[in-house]
Structures are given as structure tokens and as C-alpha cells.
C-alpha positions, 0 to 999 in steps of 0.5 A, spaced: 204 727 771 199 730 765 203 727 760 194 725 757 192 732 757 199 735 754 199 731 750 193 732 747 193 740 748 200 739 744 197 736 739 190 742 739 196 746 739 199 743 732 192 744 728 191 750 730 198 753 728 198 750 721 191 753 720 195 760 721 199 763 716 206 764 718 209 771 718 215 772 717 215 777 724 212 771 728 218 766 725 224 769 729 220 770 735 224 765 740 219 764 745 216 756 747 209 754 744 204 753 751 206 746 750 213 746 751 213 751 756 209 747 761 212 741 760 220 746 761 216 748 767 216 741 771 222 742 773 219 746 779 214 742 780 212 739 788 215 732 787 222 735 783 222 740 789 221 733 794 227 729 791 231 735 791 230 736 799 230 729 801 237 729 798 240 734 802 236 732 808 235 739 809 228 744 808 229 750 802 229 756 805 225 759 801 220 755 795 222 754 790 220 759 782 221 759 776 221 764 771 223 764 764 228 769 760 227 768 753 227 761 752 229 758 757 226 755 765 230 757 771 228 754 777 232 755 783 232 752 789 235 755 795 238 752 801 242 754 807 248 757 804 247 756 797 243 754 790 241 747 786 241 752 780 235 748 775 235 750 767 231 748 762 233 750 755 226 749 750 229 750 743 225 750 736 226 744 733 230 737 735 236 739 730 237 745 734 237 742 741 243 737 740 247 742 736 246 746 743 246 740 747 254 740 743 256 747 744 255 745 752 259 739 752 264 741 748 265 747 753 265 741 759 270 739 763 272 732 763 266 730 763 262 722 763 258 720 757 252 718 761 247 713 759 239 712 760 237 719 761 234 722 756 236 721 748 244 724 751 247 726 757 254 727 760 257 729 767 262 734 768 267 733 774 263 739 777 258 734 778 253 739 774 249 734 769 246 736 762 242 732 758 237 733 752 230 729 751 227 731 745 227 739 743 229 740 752 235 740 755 236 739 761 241 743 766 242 742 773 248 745 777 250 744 784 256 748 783 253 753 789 251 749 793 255 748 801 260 743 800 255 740 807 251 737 802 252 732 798 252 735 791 252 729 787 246 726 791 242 732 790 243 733 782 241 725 780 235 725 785 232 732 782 234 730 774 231 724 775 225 726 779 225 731 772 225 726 767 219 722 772 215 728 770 217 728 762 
């Protein structure tokens, strides 16, 4: 979507972070950079909104929005009788977003490696679906929805309509 002009203001980001001196107190702080927070927040955008409702074949009762807890993205949509639960996690560098993209998988249940989404991705049997593109993982769970609606059907349409965004 804005991927020319955040790529840019990533980029004006960068130079003037390393004009700054680092402190030893900002070092810690685990809060995104304004880059990486827009771009988490696209999981909330209108078109990812659009392909999650257009799988359940049903409006949300409410709009969706996202807020943030510490570093990471959630946004909820809410349906009749239950929640597509959407989370970005922003880590600090690559290295640090496959180590917990690890940790998530290990903690999965026979899951299905997937492939062609993101840089890795897997299935649980749950049908919630984790993937990880560059410093981002991805989480979407259908885990609260009614069994109405077609959980599996929901999940691909918003994590691909996410990855359009990316």
C-alpha cells in the first residue's frame, strides 16, 4: 500500500538514529521504531478488515482496532459470537524474530510447516497460523470464533490480505 513512502521514511529514520548517540537507558526500551509500528499496524487496515469479512460471510459487530502492549500489535475482529484474534509481534532485530518465532512453534501442536508466507510459517491444528517476515511475526487465531464460521477460510484470507499490505 505505502511501502515507497515507508520505505523512505524508514530509511530518514535510520540516518537519524545513528546521528543520536545511543544511551544505555534508550538501549532497553522495547518499544517499535515509527517504521516498524506502521507497518505492524496494517493488520488493522480497511482491506485486511474486508478479507476477513468477506470469509465469514458476515459483518463485524464492531470495527475493528488496534492497540499496542508494549511491542506488540493487537487487532481484534469481532464477529457474532466470537473473536479473529490478529497480533503482530515487532522484535529488535531478524535474529530476535526467528528465536521467538522458534519458541512459538515449539509450544504448537502438530503443526504443518507452510510454505511461501513470509520467510517461515506453520499451521497448528487449531488452525491458528504463525509466520514471521523479516523482524514481524505474525499471528492470526481463530480459536474464538463460533464453529459457524469457517475458521480455516477466515485465517488464509486475513493473513494473506496482511502479507498484501507487507
Amino acid at each position: 500500500m505505502r511501502r515507497g513512502a515507508t520505505a523512505a521514511f524508514a530509511v530518514l529514520v535510520a540516518i537519524a538514529a545513528a546521528a543520536l548517540p545511543a544511551s544505555p537507558a534508550a538501549a532497553k526500551v522495547a518499544t517499535p521504531n515509527a517504521a516498524a509500528r506502521e507497518l505492524a499496524a496494517e493488520v488493522c487496515e480497511e482491506m485486511v478488515g474486508d478479507a476477513a469479512v468477506g470469509a465469514a460471510g458476515e459483518a463485524l459487530v464492531i470495527p475493528q482496532q488496534g492497540a499496542w502492549d508494549g511491542s506488540r500489535y493487537t487487532c481484534p475482529y469481532q464477529f457474532d459470537g466470537g473473536t479473529l484474534a490478529v497480533n503482530v509481534d515487532v522484535f529488535k532485530s531478524v535474529a530476535a524474530a526467528k528465536h521467538g518465532f522458534s519458541k512459538v512453534r515449539a509450544r504448537a501442536n502438530h503443526r504443518t510447516r507452510l510454505y511461501g508466507i513470509g520467510q517461515q510459517a506453520f499451521q497448528a491444528d487449531d488452525l491458528t497460523l504463525v509466520s514471521r517476515k523479516d523482524n514481524f511475526v505474525l499471528t492470526v487465531d481463530p480459536t474464538a470464533l463460533p464453529d459457524r464460521l469457517n475458521r480455516d477460510h477466515i485465517v488464509w484470507a486475513t493473513t494473506l490480505a496482511v502479507f498484501d499490505c507487507w
